[in-house]
C-alpha positions, 0 to 999 in steps of 0.5 A: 139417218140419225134420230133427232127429236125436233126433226120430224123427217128423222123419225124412222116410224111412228107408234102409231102412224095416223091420218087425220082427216078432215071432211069439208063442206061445200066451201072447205077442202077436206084434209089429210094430216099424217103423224104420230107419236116419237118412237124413241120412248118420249111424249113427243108428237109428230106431224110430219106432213098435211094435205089439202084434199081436192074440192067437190069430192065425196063419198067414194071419190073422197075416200080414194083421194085418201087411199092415195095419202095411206098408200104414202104410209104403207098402208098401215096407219090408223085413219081418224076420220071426221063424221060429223057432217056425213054419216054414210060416209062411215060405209065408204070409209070401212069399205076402204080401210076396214077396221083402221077407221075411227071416226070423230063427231065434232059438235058442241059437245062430247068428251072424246072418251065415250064413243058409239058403234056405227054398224056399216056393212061387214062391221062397225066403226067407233065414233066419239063425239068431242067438242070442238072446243075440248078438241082445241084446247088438247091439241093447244095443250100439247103445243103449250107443253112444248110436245109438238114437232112440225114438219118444216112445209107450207101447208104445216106453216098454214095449219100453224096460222090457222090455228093462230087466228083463230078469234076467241070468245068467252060466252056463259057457256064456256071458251068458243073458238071460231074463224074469222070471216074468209079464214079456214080452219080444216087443217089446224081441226086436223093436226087436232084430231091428230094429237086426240088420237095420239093421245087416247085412252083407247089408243093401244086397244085400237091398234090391238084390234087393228092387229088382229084385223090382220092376222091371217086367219087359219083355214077351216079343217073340212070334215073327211067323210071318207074316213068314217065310211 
């Protein structure tokens, strides 16, 4: 297949693959929304395909719909994952993918460059706080740039109205973007998360540290004791 940079299904890869996942409450579905950045060189941004997660899944259960997502991407894209409601399930996640995690606490503030280590069992896993509007408007960045490319589908078409109705309000404290009510916004939050990690300062060290991870490790030379005898 021919490269061609405003077909997303023409990309051969992407530098890097990312999930985006965003974790739902009671009434949300979790999400999943896989892309990354044009392989050829240019600023471009792809988002090649988004999936609404089953409901009333948690903790393992959710991770493992998840599994089912990499599996699709061979295994080896960076899961950027939403911790903002779950703590534990940081654990889950770093037991299932390992150092591939980074984790993204949205609230009402945080720079998204300044981030924490989360210790779970065998590890840690960074988490950067970022403000939901700050979130927005990198992502509204990109698009007004023209630098985003999506994949022709129905959940990409729905991520799209998401985040064209969401209702905007100008308090004292700055820009608030919300939903109206009986509106969702987990995939439009996703395709965000996507192009934050897209984008980041820390991207190259990331996958510095995911190769790594990889790298098989040299086996431990046993001490000959009958050499010495």
């Amino acid at each position: 297949m021919i490269y061609r940079p405003n077909d997303v299904n023409s990309w051969p890869v992407f530098r890097p693959m990312i999930i985006a996942h965003d974790v739902g409450r009671s009434h949300d579905r979790s999400t999943a929304v896989v892309g990354g950045n044009s392989p050829c060189g240019q600023q471009l941004l792809g988002i090649l395909g988004a999936e609404e997660l089953p409901q009333k899944l948690y903790g393992s259960a959710l991770a493992s719909a998840l599994v089912t997502v990499d599996a699709r991407c061979g295994r080896n894209a960076l899961i950027v994952a939403d911790l903002s409601n779950d703590p534990t399930y940081a654990e889950v996640l770093y037991e299932t993918f390992g150092p591939r995690v980074i984790g993204v606490h949205i609230s009402r503030h945080g720079d998204g460059i300044t981030f924490e280590r989360r210790l779970v069992k065998g590890g840690s896993v960074p988490v950067y706080p970022i403000g939901r509007t700050l979130l927005l408007e990198l992502f509204l960045s990109e698009l007004r740039s023209d630098q985003v490319r999506f994949a022709d589908q129905p959940t990409m078409r729905r991520a799209y109205e998401q985040l064209a109705n969401l209702e905007v309000e100008v308090r004292d404290t700055g820009i608030v973007y919300s939903c109206a009510p009986g509106h969702h916004d987990d995939l439009g939050i996703s395709c965000a998360m996507l192009a934050w990690a897209a984008r980041h300062l820390h991207l190259t060290s990331w996958l510095r540290n995911l190769e790594a991870a990889r790298r098989p490790r040299k086996p431990r030379e046993k001490f000959n004791w009958l050499a010495v005898t």
